[in-house]
C-alpha positions as CSV (number, residue, x, y, z in Angstrom):
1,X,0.0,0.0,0.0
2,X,1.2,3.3,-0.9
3,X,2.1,6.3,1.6
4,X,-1.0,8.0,-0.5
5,X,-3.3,5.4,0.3
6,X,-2.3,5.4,4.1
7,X,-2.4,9.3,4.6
8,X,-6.3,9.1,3.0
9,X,-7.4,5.7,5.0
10,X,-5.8,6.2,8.3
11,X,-7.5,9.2,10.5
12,X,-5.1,10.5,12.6
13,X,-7.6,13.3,14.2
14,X,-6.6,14.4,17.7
15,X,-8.5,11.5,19.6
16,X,-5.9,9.0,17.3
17,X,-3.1,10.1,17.6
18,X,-2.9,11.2,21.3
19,X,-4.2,7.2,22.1
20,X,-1.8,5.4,19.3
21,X,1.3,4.4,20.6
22,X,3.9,5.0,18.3
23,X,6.9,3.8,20.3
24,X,8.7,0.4,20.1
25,X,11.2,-0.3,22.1
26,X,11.7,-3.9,21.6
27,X,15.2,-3.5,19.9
28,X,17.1,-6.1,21.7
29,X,13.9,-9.0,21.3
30,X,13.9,-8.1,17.6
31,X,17.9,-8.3,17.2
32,X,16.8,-12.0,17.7
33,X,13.8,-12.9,16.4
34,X,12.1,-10.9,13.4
35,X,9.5,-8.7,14.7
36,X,6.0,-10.0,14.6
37,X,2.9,-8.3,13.5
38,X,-1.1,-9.3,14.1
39,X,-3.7,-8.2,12.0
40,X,-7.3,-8.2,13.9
41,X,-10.6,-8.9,11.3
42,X,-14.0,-7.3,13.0
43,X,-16.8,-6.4,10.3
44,X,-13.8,-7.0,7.5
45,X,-14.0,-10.0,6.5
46,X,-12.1,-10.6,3.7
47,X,-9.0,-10.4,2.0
48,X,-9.2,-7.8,-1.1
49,X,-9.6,-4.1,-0.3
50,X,-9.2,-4.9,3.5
51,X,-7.0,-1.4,4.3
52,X,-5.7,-2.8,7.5
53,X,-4.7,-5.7,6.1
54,X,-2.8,-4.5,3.0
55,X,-1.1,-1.7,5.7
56,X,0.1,-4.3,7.9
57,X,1.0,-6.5,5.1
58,X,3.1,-4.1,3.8
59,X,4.9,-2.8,6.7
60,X,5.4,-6.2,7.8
61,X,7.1,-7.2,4.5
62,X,9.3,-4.1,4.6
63,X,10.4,-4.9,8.3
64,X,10.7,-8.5,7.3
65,X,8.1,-9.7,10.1
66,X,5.9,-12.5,10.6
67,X,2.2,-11.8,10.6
68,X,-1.0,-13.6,12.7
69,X,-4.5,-13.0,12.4
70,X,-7.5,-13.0,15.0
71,X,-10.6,-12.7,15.1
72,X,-13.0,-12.5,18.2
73,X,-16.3,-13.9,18.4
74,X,-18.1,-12.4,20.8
75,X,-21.8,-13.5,21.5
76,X,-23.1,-12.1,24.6
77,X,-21.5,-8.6,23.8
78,X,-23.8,-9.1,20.0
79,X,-26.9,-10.1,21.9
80,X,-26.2,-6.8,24.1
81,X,-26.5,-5.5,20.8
82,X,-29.5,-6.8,19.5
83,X,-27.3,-8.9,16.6
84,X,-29.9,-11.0,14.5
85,X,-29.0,-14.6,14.7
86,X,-28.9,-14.7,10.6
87,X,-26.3,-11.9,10.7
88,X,-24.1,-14.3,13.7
89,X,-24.7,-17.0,11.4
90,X,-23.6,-15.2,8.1
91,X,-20.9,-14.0,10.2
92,X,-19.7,-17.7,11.2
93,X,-20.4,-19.1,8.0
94,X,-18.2,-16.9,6.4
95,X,-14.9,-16.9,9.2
96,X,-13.7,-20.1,7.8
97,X,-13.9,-19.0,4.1
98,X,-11.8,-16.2,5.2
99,X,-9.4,-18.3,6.9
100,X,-8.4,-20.6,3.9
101,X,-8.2,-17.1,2.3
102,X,-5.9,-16.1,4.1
103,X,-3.5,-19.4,4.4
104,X,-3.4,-19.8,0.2
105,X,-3.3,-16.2,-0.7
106,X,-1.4,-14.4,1.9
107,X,0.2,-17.2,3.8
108,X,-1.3,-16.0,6.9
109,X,-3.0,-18.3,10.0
110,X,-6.4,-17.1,11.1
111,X,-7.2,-17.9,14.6
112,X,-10.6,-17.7,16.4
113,X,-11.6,-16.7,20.0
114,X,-14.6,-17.1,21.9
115,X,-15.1,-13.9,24.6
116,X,-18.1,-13.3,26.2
117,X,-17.3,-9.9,25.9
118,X,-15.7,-6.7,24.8
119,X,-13.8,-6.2,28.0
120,X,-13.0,-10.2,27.7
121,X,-11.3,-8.7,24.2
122,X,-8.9,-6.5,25.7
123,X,-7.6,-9.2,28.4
124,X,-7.4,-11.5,25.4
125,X,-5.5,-9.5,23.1
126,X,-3.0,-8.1,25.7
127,X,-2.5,-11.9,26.9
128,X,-1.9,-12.5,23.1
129,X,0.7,-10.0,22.7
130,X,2.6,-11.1,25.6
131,X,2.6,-14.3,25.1
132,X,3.7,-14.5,21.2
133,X,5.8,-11.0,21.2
134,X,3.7,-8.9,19.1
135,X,5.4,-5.1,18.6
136,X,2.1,-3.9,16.3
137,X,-1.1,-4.7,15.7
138,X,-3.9,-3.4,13.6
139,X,-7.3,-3.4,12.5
140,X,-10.2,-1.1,11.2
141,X,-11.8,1.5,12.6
142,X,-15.9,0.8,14.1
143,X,-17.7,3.8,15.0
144,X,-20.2,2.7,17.3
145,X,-19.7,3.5,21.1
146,X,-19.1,0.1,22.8
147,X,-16.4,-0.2,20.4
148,X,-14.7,3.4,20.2
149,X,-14.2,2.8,24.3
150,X,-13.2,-0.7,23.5
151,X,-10.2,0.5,21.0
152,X,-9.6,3.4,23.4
153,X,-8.8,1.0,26.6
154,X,-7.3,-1.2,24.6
155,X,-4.9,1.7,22.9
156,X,-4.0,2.8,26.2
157,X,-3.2,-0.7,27.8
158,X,-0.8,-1.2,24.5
159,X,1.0,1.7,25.1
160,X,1.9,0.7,28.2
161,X,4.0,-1.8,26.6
162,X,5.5,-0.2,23.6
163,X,3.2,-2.1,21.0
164,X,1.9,0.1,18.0
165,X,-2.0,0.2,18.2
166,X,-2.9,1.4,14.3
167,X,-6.7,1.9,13.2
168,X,-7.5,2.6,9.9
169,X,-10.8,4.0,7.9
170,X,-12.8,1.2,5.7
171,X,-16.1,0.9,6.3
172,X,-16.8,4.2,4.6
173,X,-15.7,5.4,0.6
174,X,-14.9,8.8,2.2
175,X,-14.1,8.6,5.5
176,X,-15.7,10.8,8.5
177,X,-14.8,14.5,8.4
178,X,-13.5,13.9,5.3
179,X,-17.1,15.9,3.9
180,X,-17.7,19.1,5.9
181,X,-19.3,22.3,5.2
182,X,-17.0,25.4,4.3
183,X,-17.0,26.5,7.8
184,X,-16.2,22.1,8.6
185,X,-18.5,21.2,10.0
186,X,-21.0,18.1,10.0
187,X,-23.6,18.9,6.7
188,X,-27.1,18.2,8.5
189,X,-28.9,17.5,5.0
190,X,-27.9,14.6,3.0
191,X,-28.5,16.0,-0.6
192,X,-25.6,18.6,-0.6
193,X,-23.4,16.0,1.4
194,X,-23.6,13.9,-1.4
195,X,-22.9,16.8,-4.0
196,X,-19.7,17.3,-2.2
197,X,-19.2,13.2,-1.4
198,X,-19.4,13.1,-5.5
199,X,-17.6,15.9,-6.4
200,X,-14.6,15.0,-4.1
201,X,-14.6,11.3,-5.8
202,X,-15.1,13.0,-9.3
203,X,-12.0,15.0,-8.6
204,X,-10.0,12.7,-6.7
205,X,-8.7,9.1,-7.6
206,X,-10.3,5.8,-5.8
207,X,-7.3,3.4,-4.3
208,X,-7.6,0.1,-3.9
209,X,-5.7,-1.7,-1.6
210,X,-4.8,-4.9,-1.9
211,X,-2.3,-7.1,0.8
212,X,0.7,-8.7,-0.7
213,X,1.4,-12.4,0.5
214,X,3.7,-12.3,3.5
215,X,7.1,-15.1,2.6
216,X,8.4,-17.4,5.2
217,X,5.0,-17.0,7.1
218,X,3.4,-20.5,6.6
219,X,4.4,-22.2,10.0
220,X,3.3,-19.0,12.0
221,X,0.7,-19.5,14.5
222,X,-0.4,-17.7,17.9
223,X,-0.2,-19.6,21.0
224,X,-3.3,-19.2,22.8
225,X,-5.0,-21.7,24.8
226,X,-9.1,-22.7,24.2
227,X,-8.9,-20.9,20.7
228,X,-9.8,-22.4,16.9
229,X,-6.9,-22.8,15.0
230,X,-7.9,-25.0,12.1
231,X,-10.4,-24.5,9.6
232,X,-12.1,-27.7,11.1
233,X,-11.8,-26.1,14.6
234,X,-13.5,-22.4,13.0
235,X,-15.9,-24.8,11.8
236,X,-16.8,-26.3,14.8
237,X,-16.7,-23.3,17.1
238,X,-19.0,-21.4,14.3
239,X,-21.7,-24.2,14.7
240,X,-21.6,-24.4,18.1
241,X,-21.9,-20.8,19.0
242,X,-24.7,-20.1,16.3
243,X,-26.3,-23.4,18.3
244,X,-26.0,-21.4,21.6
245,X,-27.3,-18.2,20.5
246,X,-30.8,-19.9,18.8
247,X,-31.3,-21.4,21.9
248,X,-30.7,-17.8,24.4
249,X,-33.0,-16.4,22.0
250,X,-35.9,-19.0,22.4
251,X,-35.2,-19.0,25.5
252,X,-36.1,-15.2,26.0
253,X,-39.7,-15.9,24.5
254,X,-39.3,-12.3,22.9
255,X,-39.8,-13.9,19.3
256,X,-41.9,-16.9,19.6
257,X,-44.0,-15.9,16.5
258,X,-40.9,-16.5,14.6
259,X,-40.0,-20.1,13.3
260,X,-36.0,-19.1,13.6
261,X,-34.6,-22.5,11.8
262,X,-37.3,-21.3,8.5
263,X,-35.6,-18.4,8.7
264,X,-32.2,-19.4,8.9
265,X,-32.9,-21.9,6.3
266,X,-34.0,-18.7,4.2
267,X,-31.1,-16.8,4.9
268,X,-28.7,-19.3,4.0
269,X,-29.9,-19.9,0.8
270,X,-30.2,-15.9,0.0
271,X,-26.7,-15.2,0.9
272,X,-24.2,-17.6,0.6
273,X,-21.1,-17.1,2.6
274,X,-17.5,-15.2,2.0
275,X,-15.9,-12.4,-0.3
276,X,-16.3,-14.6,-3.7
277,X,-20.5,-14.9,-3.1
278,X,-20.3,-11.1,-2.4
279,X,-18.0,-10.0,-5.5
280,X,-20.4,-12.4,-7.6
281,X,-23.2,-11.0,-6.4
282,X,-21.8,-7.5,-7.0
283,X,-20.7,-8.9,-11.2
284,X,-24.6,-10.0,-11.8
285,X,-26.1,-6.7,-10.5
286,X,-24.2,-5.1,-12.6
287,X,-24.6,-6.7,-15.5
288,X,-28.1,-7.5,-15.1
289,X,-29.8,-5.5,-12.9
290,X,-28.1,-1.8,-12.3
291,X,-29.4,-0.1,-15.6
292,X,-33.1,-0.6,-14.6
293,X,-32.6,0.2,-10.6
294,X,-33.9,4.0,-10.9
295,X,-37.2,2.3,-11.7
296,X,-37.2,-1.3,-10.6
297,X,-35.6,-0.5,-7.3
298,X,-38.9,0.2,-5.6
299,X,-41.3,-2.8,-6.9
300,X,-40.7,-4.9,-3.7
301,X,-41.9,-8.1,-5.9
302,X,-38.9,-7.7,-8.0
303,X,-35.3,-9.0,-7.3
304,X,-33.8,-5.8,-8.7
305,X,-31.6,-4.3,-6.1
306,X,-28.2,-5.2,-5.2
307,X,-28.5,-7.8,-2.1
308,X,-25.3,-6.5,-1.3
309,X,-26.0,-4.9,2.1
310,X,-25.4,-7.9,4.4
311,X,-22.1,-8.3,2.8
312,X,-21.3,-5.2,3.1
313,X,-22.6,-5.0,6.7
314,X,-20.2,-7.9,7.7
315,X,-17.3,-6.7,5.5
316,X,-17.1,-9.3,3.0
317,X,-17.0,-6.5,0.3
318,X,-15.6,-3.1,0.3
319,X,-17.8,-0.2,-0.5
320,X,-15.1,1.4,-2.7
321,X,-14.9,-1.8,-5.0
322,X,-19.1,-1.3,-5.0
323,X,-18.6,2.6,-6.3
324,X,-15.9,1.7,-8.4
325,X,-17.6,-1.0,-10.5
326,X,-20.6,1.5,-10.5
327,X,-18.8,4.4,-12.4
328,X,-17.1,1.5,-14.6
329,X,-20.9,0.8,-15.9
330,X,-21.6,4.3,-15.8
331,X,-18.5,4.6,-18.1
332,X,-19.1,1.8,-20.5
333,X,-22.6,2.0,-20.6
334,X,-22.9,5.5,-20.9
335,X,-19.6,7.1,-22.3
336,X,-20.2,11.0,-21.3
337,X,-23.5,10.5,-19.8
338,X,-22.7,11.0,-16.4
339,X,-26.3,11.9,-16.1
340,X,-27.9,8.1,-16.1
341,X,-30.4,7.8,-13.4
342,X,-30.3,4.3,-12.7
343,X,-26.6,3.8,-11.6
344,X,-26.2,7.1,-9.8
345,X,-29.1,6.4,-8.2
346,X,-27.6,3.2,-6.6
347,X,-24.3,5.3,-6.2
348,X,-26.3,7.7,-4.2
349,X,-27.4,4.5,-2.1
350,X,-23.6,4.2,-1.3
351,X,-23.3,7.8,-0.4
352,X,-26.8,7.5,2.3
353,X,-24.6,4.3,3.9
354,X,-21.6,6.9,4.3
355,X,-24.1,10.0,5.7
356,X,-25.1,7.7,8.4
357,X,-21.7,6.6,9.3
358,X,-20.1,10.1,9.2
359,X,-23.7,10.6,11.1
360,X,-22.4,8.8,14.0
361,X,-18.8,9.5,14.2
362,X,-20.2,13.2,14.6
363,X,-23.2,12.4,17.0
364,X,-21.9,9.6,19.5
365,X,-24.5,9.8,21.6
366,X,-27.1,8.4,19.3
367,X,-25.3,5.2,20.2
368,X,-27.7,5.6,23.9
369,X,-31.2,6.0,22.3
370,X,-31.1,9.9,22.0
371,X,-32.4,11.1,18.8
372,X,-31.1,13.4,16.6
373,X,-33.9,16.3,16.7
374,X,-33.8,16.0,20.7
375,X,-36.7,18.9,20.5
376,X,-38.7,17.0,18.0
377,X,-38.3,13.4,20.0
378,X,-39.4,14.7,23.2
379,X,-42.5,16.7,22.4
380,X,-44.1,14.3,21.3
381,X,-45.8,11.8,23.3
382,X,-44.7,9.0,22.1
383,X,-47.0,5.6,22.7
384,X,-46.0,2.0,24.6
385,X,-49.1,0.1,23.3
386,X,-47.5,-3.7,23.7
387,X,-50.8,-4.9,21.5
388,X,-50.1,-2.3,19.1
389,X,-46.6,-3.0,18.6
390,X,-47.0,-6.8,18.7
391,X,-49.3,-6.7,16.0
392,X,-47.2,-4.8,13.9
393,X,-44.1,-7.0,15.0
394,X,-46.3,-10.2,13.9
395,X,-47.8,-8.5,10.3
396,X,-51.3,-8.5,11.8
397,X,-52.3,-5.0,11.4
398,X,-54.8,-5.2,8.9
399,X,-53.0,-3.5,6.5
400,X,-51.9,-5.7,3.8
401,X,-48.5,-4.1,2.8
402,X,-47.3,-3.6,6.4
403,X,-48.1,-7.1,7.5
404,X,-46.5,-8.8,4.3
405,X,-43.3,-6.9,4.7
406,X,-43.3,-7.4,8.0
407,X,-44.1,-11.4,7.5
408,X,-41.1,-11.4,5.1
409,X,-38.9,-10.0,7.8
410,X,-39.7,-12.8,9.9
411,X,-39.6,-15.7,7.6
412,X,-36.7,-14.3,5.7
413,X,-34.5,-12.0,7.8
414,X,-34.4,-9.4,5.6
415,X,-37.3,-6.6,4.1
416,X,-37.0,-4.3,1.3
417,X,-36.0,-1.2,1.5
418,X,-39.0,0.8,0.3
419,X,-40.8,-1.7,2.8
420,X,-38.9,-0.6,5.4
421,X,-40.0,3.2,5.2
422,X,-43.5,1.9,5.0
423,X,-43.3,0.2,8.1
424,X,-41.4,2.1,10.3
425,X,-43.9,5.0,9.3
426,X,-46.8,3.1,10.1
427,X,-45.4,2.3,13.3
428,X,-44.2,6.1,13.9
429,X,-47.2,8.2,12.5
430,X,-50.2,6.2,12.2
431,X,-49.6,4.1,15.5
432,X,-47.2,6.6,17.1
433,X,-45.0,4.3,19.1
434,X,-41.8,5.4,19.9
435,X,-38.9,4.7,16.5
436,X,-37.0,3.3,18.8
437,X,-38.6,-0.1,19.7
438,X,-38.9,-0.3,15.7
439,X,-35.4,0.4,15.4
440,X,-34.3,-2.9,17.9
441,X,-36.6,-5.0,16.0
442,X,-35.2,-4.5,12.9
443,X,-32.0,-5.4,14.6
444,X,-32.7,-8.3,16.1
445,X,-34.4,-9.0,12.8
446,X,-32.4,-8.4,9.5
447,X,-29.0,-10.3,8.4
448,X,-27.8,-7.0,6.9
449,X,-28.7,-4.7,10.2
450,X,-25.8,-2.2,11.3
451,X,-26.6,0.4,13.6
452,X,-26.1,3.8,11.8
453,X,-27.6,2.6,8.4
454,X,-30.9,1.4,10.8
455,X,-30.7,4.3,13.4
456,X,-30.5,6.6,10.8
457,X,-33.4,4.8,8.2
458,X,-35.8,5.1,11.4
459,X,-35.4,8.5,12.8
460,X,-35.6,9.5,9.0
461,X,-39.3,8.0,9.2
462,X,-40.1,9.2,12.7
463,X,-38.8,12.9,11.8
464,X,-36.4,13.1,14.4
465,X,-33.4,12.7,12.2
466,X,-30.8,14.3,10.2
467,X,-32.4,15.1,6.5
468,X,-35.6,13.4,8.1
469,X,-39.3,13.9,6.5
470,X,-41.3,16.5,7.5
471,X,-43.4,15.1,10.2
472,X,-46.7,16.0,7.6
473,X,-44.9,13.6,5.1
474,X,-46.6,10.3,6.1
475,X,-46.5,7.9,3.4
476,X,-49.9,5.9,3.0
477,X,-49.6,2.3,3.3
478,X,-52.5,1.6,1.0
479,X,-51.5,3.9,-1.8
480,X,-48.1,3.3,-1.7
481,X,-49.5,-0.5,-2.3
482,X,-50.9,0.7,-5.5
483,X,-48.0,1.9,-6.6
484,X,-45.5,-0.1,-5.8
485,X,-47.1,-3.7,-5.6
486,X,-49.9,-2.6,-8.4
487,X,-51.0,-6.4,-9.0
488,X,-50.7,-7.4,-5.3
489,X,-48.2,-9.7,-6.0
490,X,-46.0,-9.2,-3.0
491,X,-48.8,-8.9,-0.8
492,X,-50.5,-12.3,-1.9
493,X,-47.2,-13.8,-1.6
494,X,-46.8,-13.3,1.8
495,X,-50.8,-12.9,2.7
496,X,-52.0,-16.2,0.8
497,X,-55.4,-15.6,3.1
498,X,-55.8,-12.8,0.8
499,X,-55.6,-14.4,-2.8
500,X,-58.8,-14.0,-3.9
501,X,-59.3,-10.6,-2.9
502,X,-58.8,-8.6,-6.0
503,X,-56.4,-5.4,-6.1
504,X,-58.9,-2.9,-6.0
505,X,-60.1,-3.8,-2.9
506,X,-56.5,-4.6,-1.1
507,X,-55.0,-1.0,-2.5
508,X,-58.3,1.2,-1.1
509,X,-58.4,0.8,3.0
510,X,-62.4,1.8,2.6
511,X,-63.2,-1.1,0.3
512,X,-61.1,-3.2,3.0
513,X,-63.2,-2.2,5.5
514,X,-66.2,-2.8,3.8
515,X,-65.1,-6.2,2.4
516,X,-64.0,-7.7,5.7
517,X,-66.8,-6.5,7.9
518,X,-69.6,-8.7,8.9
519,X,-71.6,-9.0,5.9
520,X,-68.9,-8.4,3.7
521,X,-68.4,-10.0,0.8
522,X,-64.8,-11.7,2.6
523,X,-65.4,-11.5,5.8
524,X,-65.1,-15.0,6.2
525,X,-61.4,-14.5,5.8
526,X,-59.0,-15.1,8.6
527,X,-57.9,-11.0,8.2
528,X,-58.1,-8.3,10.7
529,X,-60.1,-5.1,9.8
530,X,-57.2,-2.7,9.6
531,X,-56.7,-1.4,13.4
532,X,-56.3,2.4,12.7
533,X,-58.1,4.6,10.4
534,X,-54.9,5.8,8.5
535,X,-56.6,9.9,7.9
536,X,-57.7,10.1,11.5
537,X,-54.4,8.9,12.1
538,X,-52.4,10.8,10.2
539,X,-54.1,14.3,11.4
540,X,-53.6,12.8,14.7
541,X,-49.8,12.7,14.2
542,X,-49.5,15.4,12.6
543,X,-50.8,17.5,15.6
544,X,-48.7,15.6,18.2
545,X,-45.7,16.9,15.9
546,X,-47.0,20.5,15.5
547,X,-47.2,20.8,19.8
């Protein structure tokens, strides 16, 4: 990796580099044995792209050091963190990919410990260090607040012995604080963020960087004691720990309406495992798919958008490899036509996934439940109804496109995006219960859920976010139907009780009404009447907002 590519990916603001250590002292151990160097994976999980990675490699080959990897599963800390079990299980299904990865194309050994905890992460890592004479370790940055305290302890603790703690930037294209205002600070609407995002990219040239294999490596492992240092042993511990966590979650009772092994099984099937499934995935969209997204992206019936976000959410692909293929379709496709809806419009998708990122490296605190619009949030009176919000968790609302998205969640793991504002609208406006027990649904729920992506998506729909709607904005779940699922075909899909109902009826909540009551022509159907009047509804939100 070049010193270019370094300055631009490693953030060395004033928090970095008064916690790195940049001091090694180890002269006299490294007289006799070459220095040696460990590389720590979190949501990077591969081997192309990976900016810590190709650092490290590189410094290590220039200081003719050996190199380890690690990699930290910790499942209690996740569960803290309302981790989905399909998102722990993409996760383990895709840590063994990474280590034979890493064995045939960089020659280095993955190893994999179980910690209960962050905290259990620090102990681990400074036993690690001691015991197998690591002088520098690093890894890429996390923005979220458990883990900014965890790097900050740990950074400290390192110090204390003369070993290098490096972070680097890579979850983002840009990087936070790299996209400021003129005066630098935080933009608080998305639309001329992304002028500037673009511009800066337009003007600037994308680096890839990719880790050279490190010689003489092959025999190097870590010695730690009760951690998976085969492929067959990262098998095994995978299994087992994605056994563990199925059963803590059945055991809470918290998600009894949800068959978790269907779900699983769905998952699985949607998103095969490791950095190859993901760069595939990336080559068909954009052959097949990205020069019809401005107008297919919405149809929820339609497999037309990238299915890229739970591998991006994991790390098994880098955004910047996303954005560049993009602009190379935009490029071949197009020539001079930098003005093509479709692809920019998915480019624009990468930018939103940056926003909320550079979001919450500038707004911490949104880590603890506080909302961005503090003034908006607390005026309004927001409701705890635990029938209301358990028939909106189970897709038994009586609206038909909030209950098949929200059916699909639960079978499936994952919901589509335009589905996702519907919802978490419905749940905001027309039942006005609080975003955030939305927001840690959707977390428990989706394989591809990261906080500042779903933290940002739902105070966007409850108005108390950056660039959020207007609070008089409140999308209609029955007209967005029309438009979006015109022939019911999502809806039926997921509602089979409705299949005979035709279209008309299932797109105008009046004809519903009518249809379902007693006397109606289907109210023999096993379907509630829908449980709020949506305009009564909306007016009613729309004066809790105006207080």
């Amino acid at each position: 990796m070049s010193k270019t590519a370094a300055e631009t990916s490693h953030h060395t603001d004033g928090t970095d580099s008064t916690e790195t250590s940049n001091v090694n002292n180890n002269d006299d151990a490294t007289s006799v044995n070459p220095p040696h160097y460990l590389i720590w994976f979190r949501r990077d999980l591969r081997v192309h792209d990976n900016t810590a990675l190709a650092a490290l490699c590189e410094q290590a080959n220039a200081d003719n050091a050996s190199v380890s990897a690690i990699y930290f599963v910790t499942p209690e800390q996740w569960q803290a963190h309302d981790m989905s079990l399909t998102q722990l299980d993409h996760i383990a299904r895709t840590l063994p990919i990474l280590a034979k990865s890493l064995q045939t194309q960089l020659n280095i050994h993955l190893t994999v410990q179980l910690c209960s905890s962050f905290s259990d992460c620090v102990e681990a890592l400074l036993d690690i260090c001691s015991a197998n004479q690591i002088s520098t370790v690093m890894a890429n940055h996390e923005y979220e607040g458990n883990e900014i305290k965890r790097d900050q302890q740990l950074t400290k603790q390192l110090a204390h012995n003369d070993i290098e703690f490096i972070r680097w930037h890579d979850q983002c294209i840009l990087p936070p604080q790299t996209i400021t205002t003129n005066d630098d600070s935080m933009y608080q609407v998305f639309t001329p963020f992304y002028k500037k995002w673009r511009h800066t990219l337009d003007v600037s040239t994308m680096q890839m960087h990719e880790a050279s294999a490190i010689s003489d490596n092959t025999k190097v492992k870590l010695e730690i004691s009760h951690a998976s240092a085969t492929i067959e042993d990262i098998e095994r511990l995978s299994k087992e720990v994605v056994e563990d966590y199925q059963k803590t979650l059945q055991n809470t009772g918290l998600l009894e309406h949800i068959n978790i092994d269907t779900q699983l099984e769905h998952a699985r099937a949607a998103y095969p495992a490791g950095e190859d499934a993901a760069c595939q995935r990336l080559e068909d969209f954009i052959t097949d798919d990205i020069d019809n997204y401005d107008m297919s992206r919405d149809v929820p019936s339609l497999h037309a958008t990238s299915q890229l976000s739970a591998y991006l959410t994991i790390g098994t692909i880098s955004p910047r490899l996303c954005y560049l293929q993009a602009t190379k379709a935009l490029e071949k496709l197009h020539g001079n036509d930098s003005d093509n809806n479709d692809i920019n419009r998915w480019i624009s998708e990468l930018a939103w996934r940056d926003f909320y990122r550079h979001v919450l490296d500038y707004k911490p605190e949104l880590i603890r439940h506080q909302a961005y619009k503090e003034e908006t949030d607390t005026k309004v009176s927001w409701s705890y109804d635990e029938d209301n919000f358990k028939s909106w968790c189970t897709g038994k609302t009586g609206v038909p496109l909030v209950d098949a998205a929200m059916r699909c969640l639960n079978t499936t793991g994952f919901m589509h995006n335009r589905l996702r504002m519907v919802t978490a609208m419905f749940l905001t406006k027309d039942l006005l219960i609080d975003w955030r027990l939305g927001e840690r649904y959707f977390m428990q729920q989706l394989i591809d859920g990261d906080f500042a992506s779903n933290n940002g998506g739902w105070q966007w729909s409850a108005s108390t976010g950056t660039d959020s709607a207007p609070y008089f904005r409140i999308m209609n779940p029955f007209s967005q139907a029309k438009t979006h699922d015109t022939d019911a075909e999502f809806i039926k899909t997921w509602l089979p009780e409705l299949k005979d109902i035709p279209t008309t009826i299932l797109h105008s909540e009046d004809k519903m009404r009518q249809a379902l009551a007693k006397g109606g022509k289907f109210a023999d159907i096993d379907y509630p009447l829908p449980m709020v009047e949506h305009k009564a509804a909306r007016q009613l939100a729309i004066a809790e907002f105006k207080k």
